[in-house]
LOBA-678943 format. One record per residue (C-alpha): residue number from 1; chain; y, z, x. Coordinates in steps of 0.2 Angstrom, whole numbers. Layout:
N
seq	mol	y	z	x
NUM	A	Y	Z	X
...
***
This chain:
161
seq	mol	y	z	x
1	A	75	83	12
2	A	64	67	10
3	A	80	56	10
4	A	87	65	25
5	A	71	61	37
6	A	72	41	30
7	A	91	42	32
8	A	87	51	52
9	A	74	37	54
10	A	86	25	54
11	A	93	21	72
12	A	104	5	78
13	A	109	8	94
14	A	104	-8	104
15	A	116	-4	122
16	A	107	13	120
17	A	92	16	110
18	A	84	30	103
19	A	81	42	115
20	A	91	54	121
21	A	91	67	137
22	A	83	83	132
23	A	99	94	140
24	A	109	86	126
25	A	99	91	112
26	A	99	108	121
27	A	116	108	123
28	A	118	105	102
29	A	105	115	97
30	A	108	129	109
31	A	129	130	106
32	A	128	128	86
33	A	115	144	90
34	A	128	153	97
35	A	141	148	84
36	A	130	156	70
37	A	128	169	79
38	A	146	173	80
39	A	150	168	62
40	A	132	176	52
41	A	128	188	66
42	A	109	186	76
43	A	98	189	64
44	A	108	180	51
45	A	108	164	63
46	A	89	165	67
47	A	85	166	47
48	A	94	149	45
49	A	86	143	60
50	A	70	150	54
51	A	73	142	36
52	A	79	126	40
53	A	64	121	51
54	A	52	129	36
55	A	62	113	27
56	A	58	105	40
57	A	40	107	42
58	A	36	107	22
59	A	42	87	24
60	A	31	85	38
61	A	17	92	30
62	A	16	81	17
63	A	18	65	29
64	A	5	73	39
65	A	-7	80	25
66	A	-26	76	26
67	A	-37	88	16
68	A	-49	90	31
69	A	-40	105	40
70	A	-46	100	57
71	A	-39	81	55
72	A	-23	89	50
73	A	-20	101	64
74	A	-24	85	74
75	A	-12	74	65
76	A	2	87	66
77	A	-5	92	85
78	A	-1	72	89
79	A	14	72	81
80	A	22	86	89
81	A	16	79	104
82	A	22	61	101
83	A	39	66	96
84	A	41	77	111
85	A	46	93	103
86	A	28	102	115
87	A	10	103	117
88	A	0	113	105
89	A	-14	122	106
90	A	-21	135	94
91	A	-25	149	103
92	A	-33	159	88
93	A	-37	157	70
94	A	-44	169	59
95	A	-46	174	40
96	A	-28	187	44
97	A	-20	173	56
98	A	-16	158	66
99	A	-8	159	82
100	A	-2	143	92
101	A	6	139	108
102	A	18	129	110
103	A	19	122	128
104	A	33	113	137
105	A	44	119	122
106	A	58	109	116
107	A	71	120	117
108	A	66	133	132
109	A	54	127	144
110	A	59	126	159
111	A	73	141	157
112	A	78	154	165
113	A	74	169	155
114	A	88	174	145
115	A	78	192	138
116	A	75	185	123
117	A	66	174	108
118	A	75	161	100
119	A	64	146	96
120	A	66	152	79
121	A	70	133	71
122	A	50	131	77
123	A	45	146	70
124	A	51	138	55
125	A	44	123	56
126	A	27	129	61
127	A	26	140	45
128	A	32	124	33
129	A	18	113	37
130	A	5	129	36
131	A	13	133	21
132	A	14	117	11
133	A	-6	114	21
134	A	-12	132	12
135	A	0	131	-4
136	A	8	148	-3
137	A	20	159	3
138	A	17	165	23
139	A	25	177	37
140	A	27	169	52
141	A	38	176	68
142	A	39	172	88
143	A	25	182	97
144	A	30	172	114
145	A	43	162	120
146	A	48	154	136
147	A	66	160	135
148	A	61	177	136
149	A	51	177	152
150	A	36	173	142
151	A	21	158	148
152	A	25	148	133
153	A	30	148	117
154	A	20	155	102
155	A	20	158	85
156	A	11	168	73
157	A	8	167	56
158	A	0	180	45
159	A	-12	172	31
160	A	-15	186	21
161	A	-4	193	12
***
């Protein structure tokens, strides 16, 4: 996975740069969702989803690590924040759990609501760098999402286990 994010990192596009409109990565994102869904059915779609962006956020949690807990939430806060993917704020953490909001998602804010969750990739990637943080195996699943009529986006993540 390292040599995926180096290999990603990589951009020469001089007429075009580096950016992209965010209705084109919704249009990916959203239509291969809808093409796993018809070849793996939804919940098999949403546990790649879910899986690949635990991949995901194990990577980032070793760029990010910092063994103060409070200057790696804020390392991974800013991130999140600089790379546009939403705004987080932990909206509660116990000994059980940690819950954090994801505002101006990604991948729904914004949207109509569809009567449904399906920021699953996040959920994923949210539970990777808690993970690799904590060392150990967790539960995490979608307790809000703006696609579903939902305020914002949210994720829970179960600490005990």
């Amino acid at each position: 996975m390292e040599n995926i994010l180096e290999q990603i990192s990589k951009v020469k596009r001089d007429k075009l740069g580096s950016e992209i409109p965010i209705v084109i990565f919704r249009a990916l994102r959203h239509f291969t969702s809808i093409y796993a869904e018809d070849i793996l059915g939804e919940k098999g779609a949403n546990i790649i989803f879910q899986n690949a962006g635990k991949s995901l956020g194990k990577e980032l949690g070793k760029i990010l690590y910092d063994p103060d807990l409070d200057k790696f939430l804020s390392n991974v806060s800013k991130y999140v924040e600089d790379e546009k993917i939403g705004v987080i704020n932990i909206s509660e953490f116990t000994d059980e759990k940690i819950v954090i909001q994801l505002d101006e998602c990604i991948t729904c804010a914004g949207m109509e609501s569809i009567g449904k969750r399906i920021c699953f990739f996040e959920v994923g990637l949210v539970q990777g760098i808690i993970e690799h943080y904590l060392d150990k195996k967790l539960t995490a699943f979608e307790s809000k999402c703006n696609a579903n009529g939902e305020e914002v986006c949210e994720v829970t993540v179960l600490l005990n286990q």
